[in-house]
C-alpha positions as CSV (number, residue, x, y, z in Angstrom):
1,X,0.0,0.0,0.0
2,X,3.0,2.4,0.8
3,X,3.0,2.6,-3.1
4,X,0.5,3.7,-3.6
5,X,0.7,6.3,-1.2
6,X,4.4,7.4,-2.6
7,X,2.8,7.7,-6.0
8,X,0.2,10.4,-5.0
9,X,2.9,12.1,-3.0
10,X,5.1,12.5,-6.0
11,X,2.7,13.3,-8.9
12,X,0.7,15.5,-6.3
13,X,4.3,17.6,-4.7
14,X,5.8,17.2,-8.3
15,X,2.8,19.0,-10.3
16,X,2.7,21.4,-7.8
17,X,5.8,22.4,-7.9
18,X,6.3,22.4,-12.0
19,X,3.5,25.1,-11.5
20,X,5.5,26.8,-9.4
21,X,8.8,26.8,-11.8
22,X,6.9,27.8,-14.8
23,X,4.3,25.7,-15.4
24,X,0.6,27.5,-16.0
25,X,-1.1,28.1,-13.0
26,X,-3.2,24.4,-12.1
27,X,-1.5,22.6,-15.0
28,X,1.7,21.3,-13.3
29,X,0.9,18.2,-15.7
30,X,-1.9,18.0,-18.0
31,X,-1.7,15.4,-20.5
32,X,-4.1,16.8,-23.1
33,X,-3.0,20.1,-22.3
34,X,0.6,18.9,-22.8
35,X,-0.2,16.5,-25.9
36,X,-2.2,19.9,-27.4
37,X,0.9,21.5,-27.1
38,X,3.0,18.7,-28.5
39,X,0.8,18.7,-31.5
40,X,1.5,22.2,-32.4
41,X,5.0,22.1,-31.9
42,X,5.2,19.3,-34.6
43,X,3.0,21.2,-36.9
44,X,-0.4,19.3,-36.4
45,X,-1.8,22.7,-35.8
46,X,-1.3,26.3,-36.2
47,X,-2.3,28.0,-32.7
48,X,1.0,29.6,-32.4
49,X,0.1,29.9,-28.6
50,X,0.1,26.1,-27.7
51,X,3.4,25.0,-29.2
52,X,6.1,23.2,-27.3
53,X,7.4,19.9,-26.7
54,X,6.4,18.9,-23.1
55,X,9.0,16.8,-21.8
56,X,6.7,15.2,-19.1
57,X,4.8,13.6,-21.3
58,X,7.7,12.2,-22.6
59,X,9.1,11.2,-19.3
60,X,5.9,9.4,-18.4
61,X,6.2,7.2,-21.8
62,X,10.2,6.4,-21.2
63,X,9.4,6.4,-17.1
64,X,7.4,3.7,-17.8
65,X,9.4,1.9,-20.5
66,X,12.6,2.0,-18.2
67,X,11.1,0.4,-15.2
68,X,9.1,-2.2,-17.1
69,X,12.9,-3.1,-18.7
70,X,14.3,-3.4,-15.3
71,X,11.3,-5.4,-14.2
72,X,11.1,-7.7,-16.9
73,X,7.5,-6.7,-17.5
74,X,8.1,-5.0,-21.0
75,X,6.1,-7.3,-23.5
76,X,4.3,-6.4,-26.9
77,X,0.9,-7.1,-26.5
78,X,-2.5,-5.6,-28.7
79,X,-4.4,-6.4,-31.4
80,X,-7.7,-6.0,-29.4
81,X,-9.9,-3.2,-31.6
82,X,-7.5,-0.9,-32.3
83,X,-9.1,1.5,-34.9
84,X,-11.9,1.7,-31.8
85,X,-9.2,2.3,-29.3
86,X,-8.0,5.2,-31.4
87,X,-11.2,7.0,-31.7
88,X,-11.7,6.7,-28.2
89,X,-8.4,8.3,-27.7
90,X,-9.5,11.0,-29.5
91,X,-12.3,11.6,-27.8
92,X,-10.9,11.6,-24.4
93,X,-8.9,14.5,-25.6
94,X,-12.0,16.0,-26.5
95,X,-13.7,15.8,-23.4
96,X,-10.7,16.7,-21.6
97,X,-10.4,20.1,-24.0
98,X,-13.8,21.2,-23.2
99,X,-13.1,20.5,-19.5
100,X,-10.0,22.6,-20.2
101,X,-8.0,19.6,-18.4
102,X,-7.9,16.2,-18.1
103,X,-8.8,14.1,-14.8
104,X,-5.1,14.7,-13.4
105,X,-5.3,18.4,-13.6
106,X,-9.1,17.9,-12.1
107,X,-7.3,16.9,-8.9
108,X,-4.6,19.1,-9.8
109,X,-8.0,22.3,-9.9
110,X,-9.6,20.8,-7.0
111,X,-6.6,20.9,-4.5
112,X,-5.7,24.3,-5.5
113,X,-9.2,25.3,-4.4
114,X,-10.9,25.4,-7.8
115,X,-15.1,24.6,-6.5
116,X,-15.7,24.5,-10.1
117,X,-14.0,21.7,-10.6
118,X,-16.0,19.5,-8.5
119,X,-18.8,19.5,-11.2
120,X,-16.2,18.1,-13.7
121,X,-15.5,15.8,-10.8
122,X,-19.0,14.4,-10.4
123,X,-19.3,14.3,-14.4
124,X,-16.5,11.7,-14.4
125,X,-17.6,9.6,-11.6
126,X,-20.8,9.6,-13.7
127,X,-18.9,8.3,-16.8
128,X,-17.2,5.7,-14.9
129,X,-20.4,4.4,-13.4
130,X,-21.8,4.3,-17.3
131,X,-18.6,2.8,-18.5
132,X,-19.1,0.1,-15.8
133,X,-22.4,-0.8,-16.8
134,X,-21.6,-1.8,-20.1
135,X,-18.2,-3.6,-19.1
136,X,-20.6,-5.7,-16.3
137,X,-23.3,-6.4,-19.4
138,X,-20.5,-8.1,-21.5
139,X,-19.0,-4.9,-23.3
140,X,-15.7,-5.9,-25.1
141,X,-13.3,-5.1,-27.5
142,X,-11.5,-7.9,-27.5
143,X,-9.0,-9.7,-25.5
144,X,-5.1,-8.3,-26.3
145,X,-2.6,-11.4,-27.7
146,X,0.9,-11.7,-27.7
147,X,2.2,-9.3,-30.7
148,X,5.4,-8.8,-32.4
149,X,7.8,-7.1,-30.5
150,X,8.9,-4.4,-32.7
151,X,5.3,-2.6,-32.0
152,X,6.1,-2.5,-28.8
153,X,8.8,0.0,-29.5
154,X,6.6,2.6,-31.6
155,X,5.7,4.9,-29.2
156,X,8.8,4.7,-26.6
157,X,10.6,5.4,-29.7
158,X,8.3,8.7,-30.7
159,X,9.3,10.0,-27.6
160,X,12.8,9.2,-28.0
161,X,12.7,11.6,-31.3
162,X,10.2,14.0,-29.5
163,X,13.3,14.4,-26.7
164,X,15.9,14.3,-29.5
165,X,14.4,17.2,-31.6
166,X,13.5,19.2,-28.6
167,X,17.1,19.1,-26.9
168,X,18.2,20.1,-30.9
169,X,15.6,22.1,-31.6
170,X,15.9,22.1,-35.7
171,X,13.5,25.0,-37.3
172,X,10.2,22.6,-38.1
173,X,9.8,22.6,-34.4
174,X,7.1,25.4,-33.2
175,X,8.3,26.6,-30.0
176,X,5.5,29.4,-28.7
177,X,6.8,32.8,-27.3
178,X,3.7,33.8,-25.5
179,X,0.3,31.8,-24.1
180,X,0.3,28.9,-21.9
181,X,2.9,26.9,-23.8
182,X,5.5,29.7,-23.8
183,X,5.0,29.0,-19.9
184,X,7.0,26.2,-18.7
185,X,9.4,24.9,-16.4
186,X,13.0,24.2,-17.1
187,X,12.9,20.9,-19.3
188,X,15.3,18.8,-17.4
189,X,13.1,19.5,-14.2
190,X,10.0,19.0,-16.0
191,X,11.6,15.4,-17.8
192,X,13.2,14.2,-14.8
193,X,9.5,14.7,-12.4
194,X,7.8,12.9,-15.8
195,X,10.4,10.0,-16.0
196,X,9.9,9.6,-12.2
197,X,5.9,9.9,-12.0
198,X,6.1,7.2,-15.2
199,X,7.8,4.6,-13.1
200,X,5.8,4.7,-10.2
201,X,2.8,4.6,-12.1
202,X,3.9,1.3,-14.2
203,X,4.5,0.2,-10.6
204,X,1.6,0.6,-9.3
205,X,-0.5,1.0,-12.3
206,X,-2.0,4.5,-11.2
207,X,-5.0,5.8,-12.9
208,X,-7.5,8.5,-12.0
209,X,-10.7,6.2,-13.5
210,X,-9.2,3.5,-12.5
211,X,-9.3,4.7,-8.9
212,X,-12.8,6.2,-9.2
213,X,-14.2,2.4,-10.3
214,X,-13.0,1.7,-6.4
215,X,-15.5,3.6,-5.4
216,X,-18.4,1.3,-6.7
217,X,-16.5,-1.5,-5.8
218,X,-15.7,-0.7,-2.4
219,X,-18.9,0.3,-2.0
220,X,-20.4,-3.5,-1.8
221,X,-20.6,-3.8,-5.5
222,X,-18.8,-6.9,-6.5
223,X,-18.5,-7.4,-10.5
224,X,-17.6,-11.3,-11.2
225,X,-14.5,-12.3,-9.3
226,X,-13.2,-8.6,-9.6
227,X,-11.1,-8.0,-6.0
228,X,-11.7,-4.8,-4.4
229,X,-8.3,-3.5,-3.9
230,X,-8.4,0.2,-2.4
231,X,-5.0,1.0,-3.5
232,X,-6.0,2.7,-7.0
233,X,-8.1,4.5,-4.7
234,X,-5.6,5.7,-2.4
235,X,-3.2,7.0,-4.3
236,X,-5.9,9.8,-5.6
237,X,-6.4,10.9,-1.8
238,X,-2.8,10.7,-1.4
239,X,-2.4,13.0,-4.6
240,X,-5.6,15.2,-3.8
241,X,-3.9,15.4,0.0
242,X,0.0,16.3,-0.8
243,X,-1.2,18.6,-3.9
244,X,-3.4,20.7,-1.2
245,X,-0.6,20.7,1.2
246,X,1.9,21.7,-1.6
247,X,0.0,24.2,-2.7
248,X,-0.9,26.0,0.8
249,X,2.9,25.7,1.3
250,X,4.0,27.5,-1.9
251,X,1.2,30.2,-2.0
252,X,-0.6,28.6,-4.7
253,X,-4.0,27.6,-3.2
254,X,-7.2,30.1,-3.9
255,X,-10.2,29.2,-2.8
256,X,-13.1,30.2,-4.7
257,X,-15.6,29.6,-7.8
258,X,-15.1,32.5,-10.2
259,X,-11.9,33.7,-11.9
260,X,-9.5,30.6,-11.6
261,X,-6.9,29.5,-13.9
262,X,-7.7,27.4,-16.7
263,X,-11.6,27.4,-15.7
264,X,-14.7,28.6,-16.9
265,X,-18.4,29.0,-15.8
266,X,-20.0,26.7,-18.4
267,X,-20.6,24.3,-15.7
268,X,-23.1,22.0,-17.8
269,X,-20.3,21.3,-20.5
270,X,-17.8,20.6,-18.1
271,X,-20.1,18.0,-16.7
272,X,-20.7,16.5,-20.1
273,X,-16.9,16.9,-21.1
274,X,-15.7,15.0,-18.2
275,X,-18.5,12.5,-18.8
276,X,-17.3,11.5,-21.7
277,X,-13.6,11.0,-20.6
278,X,-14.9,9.0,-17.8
279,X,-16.9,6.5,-19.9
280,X,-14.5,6.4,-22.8
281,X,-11.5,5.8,-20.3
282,X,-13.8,2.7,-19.2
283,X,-13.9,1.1,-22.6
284,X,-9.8,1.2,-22.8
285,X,-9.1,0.5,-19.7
286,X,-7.6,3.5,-18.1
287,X,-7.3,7.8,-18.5
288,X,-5.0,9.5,-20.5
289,X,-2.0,9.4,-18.4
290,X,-2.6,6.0,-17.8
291,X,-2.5,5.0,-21.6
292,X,1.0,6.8,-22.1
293,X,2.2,4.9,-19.2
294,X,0.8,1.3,-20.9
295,X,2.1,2.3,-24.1
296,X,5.9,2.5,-22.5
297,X,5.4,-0.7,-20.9
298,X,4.6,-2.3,-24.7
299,X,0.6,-2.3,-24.6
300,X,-0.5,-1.8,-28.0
301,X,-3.8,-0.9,-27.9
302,X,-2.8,1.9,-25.5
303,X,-0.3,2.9,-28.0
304,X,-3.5,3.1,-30.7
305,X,-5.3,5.5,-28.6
306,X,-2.0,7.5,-27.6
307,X,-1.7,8.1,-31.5
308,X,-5.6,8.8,-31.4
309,X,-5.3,11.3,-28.6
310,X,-2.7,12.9,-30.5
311,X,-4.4,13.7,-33.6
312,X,-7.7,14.4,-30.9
313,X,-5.1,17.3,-29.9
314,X,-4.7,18.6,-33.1
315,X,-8.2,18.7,-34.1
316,X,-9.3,20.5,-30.9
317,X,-7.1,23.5,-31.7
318,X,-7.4,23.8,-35.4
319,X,-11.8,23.2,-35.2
320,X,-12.0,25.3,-32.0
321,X,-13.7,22.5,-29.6
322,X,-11.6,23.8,-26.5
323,X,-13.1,25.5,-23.9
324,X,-11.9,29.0,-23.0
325,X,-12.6,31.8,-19.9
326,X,-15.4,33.2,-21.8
327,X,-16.7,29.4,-22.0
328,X,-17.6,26.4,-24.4
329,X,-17.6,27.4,-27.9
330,X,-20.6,25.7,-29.9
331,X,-18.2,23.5,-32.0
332,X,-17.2,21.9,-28.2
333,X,-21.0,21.8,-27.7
334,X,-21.6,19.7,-30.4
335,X,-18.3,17.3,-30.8
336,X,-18.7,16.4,-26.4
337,X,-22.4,15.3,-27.6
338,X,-21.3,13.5,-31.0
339,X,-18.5,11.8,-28.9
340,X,-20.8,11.0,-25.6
341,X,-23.7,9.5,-28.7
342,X,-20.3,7.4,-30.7
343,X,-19.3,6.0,-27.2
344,X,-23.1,4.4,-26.5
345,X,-23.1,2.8,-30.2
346,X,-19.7,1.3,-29.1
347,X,-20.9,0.1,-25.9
348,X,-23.9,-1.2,-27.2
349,X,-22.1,-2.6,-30.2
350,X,-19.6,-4.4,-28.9
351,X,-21.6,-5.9,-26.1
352,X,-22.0,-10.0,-25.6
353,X,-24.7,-10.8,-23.6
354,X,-24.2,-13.6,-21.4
355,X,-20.2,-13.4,-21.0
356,X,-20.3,-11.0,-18.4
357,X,-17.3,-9.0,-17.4
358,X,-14.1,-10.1,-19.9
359,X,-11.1,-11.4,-18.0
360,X,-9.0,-8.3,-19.7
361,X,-11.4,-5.3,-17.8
362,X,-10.9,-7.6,-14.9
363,X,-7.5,-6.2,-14.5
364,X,-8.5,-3.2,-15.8
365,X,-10.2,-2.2,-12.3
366,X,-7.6,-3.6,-10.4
């Protein structure tokens, strides 16, 4: 249990303080944020304020990698729905966008004293609870089989050229002078607190859904043989606990409902946004950050939605879906309700009646 409780401390103390070196205010890490911002710096979109290579999320993928070397637990595995997997991964990102955040900057907004946040918060534990009623009625997408190992190396490998151009910086690279990606901490902090959050969460398999589906679990809901293990669970209140401490420490908490960073008053869409992220991250098995730290460890079906979120980061900025201060625009409006309608037809689609839960989602909610 201790590591669990070691993994909230470090992502929770280590966000904070990126924040506090550079980082936007509430966004010490952000994977769709960050990914957005990857995106543009490789061209993928034009926002010339959301351009720069985020070395955490690179130290999550290669975190991850590294440890699961050590541990002998790197193995190339996939094959289950992967053209699903990928759309999924886009939608997270769009969820997340019209959030403005995805479920680790939630906690990241909530222990800095963001009230708003807690509607985004209740959104997701509403997505989970959907996403779990479809995995408990025989939803499945297939169970992963043993794949050739040279996938395996795809996307540690991106992010091996990701670090390589950054560090060189040649002049296809967008590297924004002003708007939240011209704020940011200095790389080698920002990669070392990413490589370390990545190991500890292939360690101990951290995920913000992931912890959420405790809840229902703990609660006296028993799906099949599914154990309910708390520690998923406690690492979020350990990360919720050390962020609020770390923030009150550095001068960074402010409690209140209007005018905080990265937040908006279109409470209804930030409910449906974060919805949406909480079902789709369901169907894969895990959140965002939890798909870049499978994908290091060789899971190729994370690696298919990593791509998708990728190119979901891309087409948030150049169609305007994000939400902003002034709120959600109407294209965010409509793509968090195409994306909510496209998740029910793969729920329902890819549901056997009869099999219950697959052994796969089994240790999904582990």
């Amino acid at each position: 249990m201790h590591y669990f409780i070691i993994m909230g401390a470090i992502i929770g103390v280590g966000s904070v303080f990126l924040s506090l070196y550079g980082n936007p205010a509430n966004t010490g890490i952000c994977a769709s944020c960050f990914l957005e911002n990857i995106a543009g710096a490789i061209g993928l979109h034009n926002n010339i304020r959301m351009q720069y290579i985020r070395p955490e999320i690179i130290g999550f993928v290669l975190g991850s990698f590294g440890l699961a070397m050590v541990r002998k637990q790197f193995a190339s595995t996939g094959g289950s729905s992967p053209l699903l997997r990928f759309m999924v991964g886009m939608l997270l990102i769009v969820g997340c966008s019209v959030f403005i955040g995805c479920p680790v900057k939630l906690i990241l907004r909530l222990a800095a004293g963001d009230i708003a946040a807690i509607i985004g918060f209740i959104g997701l534990i509403a997505g989970v609870y959907i996403g779990l009623e479809f995995v408990e009625n025989g939803f499945r997408l297939g169970e992963p089989k043993e794949a050739p190992k040279a996938n395996a190396f795809i996307v540690p490998g991106f992010m091996i050229f990701l670090l390589v151009i950054a560090l060189l910086e040649p002049r296809f690279v967008g590297n924004s002078t002003k708007g939240a990606a011209a704020q940011h901490a200095p790389f080698l902090l920002s990669l070392a607190i990413g490589l370390i959050i990545g190991a500890f969460a292939q360690r101990t398999q951290f995920c913000i859904t992931g912890g959420i589906a405790r809840i229902f679990l703990w609660g006296g809901r028993e799906i099949m043989n599914c154990p309910r293990s708390t520690g998923l669970l406690v690492s979020i209140f350990s990360f919720l606990g050390f962020a609020f401490v770390a923030n009150l420490l550095t001068g960074q908490f402010s409690f209140g409902l209007h005018g905080q960073p990265s937040s908006n008053e279109s409470y209804g869409w930030a409910f449906l946004g974060m919805m949406l992220v909480g079902f789709g991250s369901v169907l894969i098995r895990g959140c965002p950050l939890r798909q870049l730290v499978a994908a290091g460890q060789g899971d190729n079906d994370a690696g298919a939605a990593v791509m998708g979120m990728l190119v979901g980061a891309a087409l948030v900025q150049n169609w305007g879906i994000g939400g902003n201060p002034a709120g959600t625009p109407v294209a965010g409006q409509i793509a968090v309700l195409v994306g909510l309608c496209l998740l029910f037809a793969v729920g329902l689609l890819n549901r056997r009646r009869g099999y219950g839960i697959a052994p796969e989602y089994q240790t999904g909610l582990d």
